[in-house]
The first five atom37 places (N, CA, C, CB, O) and aatype in JSON, in Angstrom:
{
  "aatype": [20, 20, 20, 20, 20, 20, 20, 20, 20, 20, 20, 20, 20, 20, 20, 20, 20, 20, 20, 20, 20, 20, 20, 20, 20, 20, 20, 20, 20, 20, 20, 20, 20, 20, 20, 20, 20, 20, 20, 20, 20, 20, 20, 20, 20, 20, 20, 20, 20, 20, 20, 20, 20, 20, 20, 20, 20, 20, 20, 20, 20, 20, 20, 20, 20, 20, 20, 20, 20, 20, 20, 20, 20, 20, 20, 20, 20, 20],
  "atom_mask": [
    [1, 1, 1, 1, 1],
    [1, 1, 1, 1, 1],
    [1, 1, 1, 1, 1],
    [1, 1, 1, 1, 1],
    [1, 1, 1, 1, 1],
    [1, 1, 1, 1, 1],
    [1, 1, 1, 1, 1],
    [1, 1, 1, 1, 1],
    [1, 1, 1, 1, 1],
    [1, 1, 1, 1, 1],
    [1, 1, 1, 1, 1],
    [1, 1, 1, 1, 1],
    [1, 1, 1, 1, 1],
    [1, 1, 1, 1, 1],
    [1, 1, 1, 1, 1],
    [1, 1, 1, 1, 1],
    [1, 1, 1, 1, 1],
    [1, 1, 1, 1, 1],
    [1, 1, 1, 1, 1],
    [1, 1, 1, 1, 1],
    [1, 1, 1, 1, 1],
    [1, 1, 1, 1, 1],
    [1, 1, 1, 1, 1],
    [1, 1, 1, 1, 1],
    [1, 1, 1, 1, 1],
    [1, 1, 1, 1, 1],
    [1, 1, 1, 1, 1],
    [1, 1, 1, 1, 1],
    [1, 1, 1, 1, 1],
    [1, 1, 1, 1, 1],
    [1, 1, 1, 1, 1],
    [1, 1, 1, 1, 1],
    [1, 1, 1, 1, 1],
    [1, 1, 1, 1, 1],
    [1, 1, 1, 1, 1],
    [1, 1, 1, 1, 1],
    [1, 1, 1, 1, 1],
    [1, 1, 1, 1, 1],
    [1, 1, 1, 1, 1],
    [1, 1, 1, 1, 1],
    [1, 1, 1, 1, 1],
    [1, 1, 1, 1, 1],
    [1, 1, 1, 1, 1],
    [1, 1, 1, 1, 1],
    [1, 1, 1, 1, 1],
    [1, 1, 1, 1, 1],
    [1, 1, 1, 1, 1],
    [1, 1, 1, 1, 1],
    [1, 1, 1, 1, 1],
    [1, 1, 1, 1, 1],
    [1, 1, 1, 1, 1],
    [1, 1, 1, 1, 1],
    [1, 1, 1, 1, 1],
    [1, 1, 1, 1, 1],
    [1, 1, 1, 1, 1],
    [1, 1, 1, 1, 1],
    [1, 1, 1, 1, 1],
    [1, 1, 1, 1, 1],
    [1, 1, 1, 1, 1],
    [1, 1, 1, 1, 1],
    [1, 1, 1, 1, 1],
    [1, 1, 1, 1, 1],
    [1, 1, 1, 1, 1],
    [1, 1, 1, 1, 1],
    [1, 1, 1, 1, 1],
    [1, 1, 1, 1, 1],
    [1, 1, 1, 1, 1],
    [1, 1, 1, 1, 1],
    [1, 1, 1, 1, 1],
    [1, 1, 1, 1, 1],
    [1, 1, 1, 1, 1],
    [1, 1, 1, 1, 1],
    [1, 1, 1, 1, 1],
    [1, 1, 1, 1, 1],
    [1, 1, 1, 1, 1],
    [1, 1, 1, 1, 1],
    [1, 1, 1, 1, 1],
    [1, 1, 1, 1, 1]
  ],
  "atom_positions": [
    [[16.61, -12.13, 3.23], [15.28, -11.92, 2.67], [15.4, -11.9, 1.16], [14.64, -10.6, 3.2], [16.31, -11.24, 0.66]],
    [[14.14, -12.9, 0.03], [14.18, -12.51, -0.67], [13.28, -11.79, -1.18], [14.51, -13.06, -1.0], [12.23, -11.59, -0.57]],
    [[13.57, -11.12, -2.71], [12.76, -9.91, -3.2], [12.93, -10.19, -4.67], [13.33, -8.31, -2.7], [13.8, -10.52, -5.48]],
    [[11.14, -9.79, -4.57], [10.88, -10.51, -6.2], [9.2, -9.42, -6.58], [10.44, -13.05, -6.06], [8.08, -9.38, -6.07]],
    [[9.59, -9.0, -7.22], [8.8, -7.67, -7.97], [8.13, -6.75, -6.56], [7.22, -8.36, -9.26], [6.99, -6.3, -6.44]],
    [[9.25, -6.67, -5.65], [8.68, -5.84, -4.91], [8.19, -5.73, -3.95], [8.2, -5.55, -5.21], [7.81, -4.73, -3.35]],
    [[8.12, -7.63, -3.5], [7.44, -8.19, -2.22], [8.61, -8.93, -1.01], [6.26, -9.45, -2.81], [9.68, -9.42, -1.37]],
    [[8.41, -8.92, -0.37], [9.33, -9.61, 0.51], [8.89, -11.39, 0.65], [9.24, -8.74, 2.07], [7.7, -11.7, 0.69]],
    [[9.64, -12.13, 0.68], [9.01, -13.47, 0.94], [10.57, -13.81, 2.11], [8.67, -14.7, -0.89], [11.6, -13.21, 2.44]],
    [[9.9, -15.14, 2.4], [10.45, -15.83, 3.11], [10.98, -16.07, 4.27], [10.84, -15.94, 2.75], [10.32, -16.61, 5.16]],
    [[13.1, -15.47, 4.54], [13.02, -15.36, 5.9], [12.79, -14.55, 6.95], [13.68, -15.61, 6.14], [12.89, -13.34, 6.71]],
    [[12.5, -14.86, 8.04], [12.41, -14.35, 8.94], [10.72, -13.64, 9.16], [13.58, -13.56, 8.86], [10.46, -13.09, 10.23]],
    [[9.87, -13.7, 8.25], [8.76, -13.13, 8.08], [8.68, -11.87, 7.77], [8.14, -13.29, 8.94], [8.08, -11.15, 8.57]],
    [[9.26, -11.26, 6.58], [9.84, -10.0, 6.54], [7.91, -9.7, 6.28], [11.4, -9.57, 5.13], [7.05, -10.55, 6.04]],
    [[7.76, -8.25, 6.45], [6.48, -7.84, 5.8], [6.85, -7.74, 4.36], [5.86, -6.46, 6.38], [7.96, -7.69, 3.82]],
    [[5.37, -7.72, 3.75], [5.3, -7.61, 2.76], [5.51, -5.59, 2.03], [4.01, -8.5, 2.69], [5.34, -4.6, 2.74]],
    [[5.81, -5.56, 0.88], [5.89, -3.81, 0.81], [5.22, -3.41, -0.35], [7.47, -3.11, 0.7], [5.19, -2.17, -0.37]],
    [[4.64, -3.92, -1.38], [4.15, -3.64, -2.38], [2.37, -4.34, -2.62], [5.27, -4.08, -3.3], [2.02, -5.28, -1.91]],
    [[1.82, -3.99, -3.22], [0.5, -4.49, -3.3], [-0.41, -4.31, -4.51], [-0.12, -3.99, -2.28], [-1.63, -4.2, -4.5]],
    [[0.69, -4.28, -5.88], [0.15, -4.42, -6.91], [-1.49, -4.7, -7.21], [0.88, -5.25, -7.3], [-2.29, -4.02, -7.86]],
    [[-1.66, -5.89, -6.51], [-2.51, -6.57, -6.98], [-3.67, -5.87, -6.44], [-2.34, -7.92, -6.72], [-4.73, -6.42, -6.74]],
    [[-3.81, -4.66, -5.62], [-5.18, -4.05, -5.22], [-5.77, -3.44, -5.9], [-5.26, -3.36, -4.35], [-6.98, -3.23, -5.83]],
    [[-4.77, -2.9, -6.96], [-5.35, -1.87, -8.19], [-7.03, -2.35, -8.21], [-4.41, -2.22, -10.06], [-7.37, -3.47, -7.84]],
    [[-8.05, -1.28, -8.74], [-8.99, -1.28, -8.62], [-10.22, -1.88, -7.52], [-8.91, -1.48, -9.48], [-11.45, -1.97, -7.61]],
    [[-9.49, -2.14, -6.73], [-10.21, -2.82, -5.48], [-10.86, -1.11, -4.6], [-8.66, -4.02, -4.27], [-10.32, -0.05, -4.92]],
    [[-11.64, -1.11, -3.9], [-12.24, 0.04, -3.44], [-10.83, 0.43, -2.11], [-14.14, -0.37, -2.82], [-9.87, -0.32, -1.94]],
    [[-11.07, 1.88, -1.25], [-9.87, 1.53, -0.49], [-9.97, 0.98, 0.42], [-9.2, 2.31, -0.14], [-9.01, 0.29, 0.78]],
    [[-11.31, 1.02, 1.3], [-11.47, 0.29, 2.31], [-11.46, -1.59, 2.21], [-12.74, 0.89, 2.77], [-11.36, -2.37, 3.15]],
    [[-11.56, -1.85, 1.02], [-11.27, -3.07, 0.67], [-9.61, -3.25, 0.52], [-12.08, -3.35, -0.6], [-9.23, -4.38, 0.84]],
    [[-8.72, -2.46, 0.15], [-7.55, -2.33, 0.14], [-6.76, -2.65, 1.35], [-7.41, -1.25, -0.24], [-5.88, -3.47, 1.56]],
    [[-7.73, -1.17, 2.53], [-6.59, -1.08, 3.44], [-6.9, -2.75, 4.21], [-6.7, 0.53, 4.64], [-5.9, -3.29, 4.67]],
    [[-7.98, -3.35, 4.3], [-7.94, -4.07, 5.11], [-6.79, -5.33, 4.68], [-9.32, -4.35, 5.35], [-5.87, -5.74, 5.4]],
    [[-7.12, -5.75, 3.43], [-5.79, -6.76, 3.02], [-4.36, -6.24, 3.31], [-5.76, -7.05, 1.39], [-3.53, -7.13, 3.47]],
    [[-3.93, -5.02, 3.4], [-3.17, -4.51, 3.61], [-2.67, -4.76, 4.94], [-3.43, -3.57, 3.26], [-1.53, -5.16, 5.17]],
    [[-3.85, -4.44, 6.13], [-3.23, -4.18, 7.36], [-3.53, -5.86, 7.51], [-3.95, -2.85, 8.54], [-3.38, -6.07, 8.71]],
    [[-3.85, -7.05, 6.9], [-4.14, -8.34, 7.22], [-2.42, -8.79, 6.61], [-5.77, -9.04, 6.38], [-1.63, -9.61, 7.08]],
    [[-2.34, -8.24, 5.87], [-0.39, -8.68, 5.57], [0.82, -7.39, 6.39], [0.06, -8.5, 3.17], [2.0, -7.62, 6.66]],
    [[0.08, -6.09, 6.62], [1.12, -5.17, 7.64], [0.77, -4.39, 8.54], [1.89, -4.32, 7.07], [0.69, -3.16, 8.47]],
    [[0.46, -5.35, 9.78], [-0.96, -4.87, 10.59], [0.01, -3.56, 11.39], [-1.9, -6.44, 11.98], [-0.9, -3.11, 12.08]],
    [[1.03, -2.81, 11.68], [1.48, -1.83, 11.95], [1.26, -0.45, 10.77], [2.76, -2.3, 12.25], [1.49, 0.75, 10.87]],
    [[0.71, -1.28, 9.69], [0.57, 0.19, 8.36], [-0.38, 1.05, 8.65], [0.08, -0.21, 6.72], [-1.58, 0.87, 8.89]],
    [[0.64, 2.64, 8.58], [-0.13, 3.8, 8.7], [-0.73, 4.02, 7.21], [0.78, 5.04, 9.26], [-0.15, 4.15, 6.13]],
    [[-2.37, 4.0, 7.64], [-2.6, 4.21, 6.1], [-3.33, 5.64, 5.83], [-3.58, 2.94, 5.48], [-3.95, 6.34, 6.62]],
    [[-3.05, 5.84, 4.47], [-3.41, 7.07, 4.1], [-4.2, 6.96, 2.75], [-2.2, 7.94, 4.04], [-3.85, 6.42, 1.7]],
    [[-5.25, 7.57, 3.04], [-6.08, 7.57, 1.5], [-5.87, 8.63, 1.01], [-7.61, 7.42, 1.4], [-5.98, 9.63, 1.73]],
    [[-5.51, 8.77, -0.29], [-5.33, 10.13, -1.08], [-6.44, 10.3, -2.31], [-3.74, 10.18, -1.75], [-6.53, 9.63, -3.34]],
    [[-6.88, 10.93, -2.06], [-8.08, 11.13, -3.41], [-7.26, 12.03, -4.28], [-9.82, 12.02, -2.99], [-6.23, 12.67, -4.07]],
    [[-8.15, 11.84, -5.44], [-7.27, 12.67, -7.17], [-6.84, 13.45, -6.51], [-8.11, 13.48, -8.71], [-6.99, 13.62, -5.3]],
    [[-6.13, 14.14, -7.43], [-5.47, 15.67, -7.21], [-5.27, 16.08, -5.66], [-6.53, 16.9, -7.91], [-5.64, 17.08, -5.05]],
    [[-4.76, 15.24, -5.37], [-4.17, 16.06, -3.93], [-2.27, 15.73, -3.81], [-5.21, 15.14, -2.15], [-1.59, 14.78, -4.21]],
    [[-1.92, 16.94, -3.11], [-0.07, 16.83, -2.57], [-0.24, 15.49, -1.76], [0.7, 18.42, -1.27], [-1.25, 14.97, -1.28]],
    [[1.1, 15.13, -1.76], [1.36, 14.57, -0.71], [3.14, 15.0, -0.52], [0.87, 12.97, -0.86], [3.9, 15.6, -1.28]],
    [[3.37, 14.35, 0.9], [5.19, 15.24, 1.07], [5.8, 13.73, 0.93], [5.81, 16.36, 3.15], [5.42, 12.56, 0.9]],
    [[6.97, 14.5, 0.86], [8.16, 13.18, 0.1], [8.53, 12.77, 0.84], [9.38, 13.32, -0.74], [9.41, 11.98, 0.49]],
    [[8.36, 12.84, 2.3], [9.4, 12.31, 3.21], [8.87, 10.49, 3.28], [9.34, 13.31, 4.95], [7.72, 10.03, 3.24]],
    [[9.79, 9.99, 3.35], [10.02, 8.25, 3.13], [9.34, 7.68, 4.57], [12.05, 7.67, 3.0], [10.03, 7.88, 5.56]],
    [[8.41, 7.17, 4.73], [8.11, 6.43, 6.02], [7.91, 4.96, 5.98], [6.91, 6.97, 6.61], [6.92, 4.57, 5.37]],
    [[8.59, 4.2, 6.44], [8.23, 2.5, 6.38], [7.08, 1.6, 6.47], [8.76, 1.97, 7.25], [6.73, 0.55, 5.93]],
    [[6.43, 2.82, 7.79], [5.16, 2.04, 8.06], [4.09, 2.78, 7.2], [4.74, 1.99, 9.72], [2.92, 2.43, 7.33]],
    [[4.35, 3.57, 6.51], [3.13, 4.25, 5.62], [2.88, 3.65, 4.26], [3.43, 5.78, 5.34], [3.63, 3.26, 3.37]],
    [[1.96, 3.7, 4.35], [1.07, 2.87, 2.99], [-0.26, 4.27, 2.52], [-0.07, 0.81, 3.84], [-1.29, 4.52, 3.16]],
    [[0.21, 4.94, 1.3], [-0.65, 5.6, 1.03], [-1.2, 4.57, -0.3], [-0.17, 7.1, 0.88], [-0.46, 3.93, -1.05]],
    [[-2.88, 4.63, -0.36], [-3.88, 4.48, -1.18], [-4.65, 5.35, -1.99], [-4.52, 4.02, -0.62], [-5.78, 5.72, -1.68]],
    [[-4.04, 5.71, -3.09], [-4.63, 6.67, -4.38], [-5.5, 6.55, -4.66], [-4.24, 6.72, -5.5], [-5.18, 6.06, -5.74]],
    [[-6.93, 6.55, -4.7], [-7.7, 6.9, -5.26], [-8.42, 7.75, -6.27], [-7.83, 6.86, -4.78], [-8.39, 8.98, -6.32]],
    [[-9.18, 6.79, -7.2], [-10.01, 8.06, -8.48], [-11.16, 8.39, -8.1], [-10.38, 7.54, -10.1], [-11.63, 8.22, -6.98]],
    [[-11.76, 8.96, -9.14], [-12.6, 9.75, -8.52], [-14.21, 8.89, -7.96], [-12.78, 10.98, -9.64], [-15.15, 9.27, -7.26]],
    [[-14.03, 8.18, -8.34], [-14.96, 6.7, -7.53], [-14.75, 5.88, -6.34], [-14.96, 5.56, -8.35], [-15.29, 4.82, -6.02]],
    [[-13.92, 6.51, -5.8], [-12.88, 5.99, -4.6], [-12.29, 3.97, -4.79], [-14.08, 6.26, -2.77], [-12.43, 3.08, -3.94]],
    [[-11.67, 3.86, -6.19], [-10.99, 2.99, -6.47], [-9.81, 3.21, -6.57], [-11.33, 2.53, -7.26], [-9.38, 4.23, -7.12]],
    [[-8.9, 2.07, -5.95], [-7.02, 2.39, -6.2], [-6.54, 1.95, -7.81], [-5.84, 1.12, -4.9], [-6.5, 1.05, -8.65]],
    [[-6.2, 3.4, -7.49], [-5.36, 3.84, -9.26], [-4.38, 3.12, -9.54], [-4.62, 5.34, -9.51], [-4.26, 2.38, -10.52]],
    [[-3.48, 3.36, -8.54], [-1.92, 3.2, -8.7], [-1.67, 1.53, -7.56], [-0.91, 5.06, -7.91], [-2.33, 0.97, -6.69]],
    [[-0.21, 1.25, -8.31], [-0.42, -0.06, -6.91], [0.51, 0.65, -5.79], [0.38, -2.08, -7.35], [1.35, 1.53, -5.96]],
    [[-0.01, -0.2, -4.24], [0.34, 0.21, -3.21], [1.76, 0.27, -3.04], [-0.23, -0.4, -2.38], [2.36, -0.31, -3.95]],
    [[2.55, 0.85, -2.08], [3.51, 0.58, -1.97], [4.19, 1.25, -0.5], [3.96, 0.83, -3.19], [4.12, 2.48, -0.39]],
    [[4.95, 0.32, 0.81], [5.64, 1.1, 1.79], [6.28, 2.85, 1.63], [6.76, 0.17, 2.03], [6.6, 3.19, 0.49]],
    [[6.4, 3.62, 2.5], [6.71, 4.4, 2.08], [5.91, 5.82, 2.26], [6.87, 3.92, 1.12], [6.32, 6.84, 1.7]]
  ]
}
């Protein structure tokens, strides 16, 4: 597999893990491109100021949101 700012391309059909490019997209506009490139992603919306726990999950895709419910940060597995 190769890896190039974060994305998977090529063999074997790896999923994709990063999703830069959603920044400011709403989340429900997010998760769906999301689960249309990693249709197993557990997704999680996080609005401002909230915890989240550190533990590492593959199929998790959390979506940050501000206070307009737009993604802040870019996506990422995990």
């Amino acid at each position: 597999v190769f890896r190039s700012s974060g994305h998977s391309t090529g063999l074997a059909g790896a999923p994709k893990t990063s999703w830069p490019e959603l920044v400011g997209l709403t989340a429900g506009e997010a998760e769906k491109k999301v689960k249309e490139d990693f249709p197993r992603a557990e997704i999680q919306v996080v609005p401002p100021n909230h915890f989240v726990t550190t533990d590492y999950r593959t199929s998790r895709v959390r979506i940050h949101v501000d206070s307009s419910g737009k993604v802040e940060r870019p996506l990422r597995t995990g």
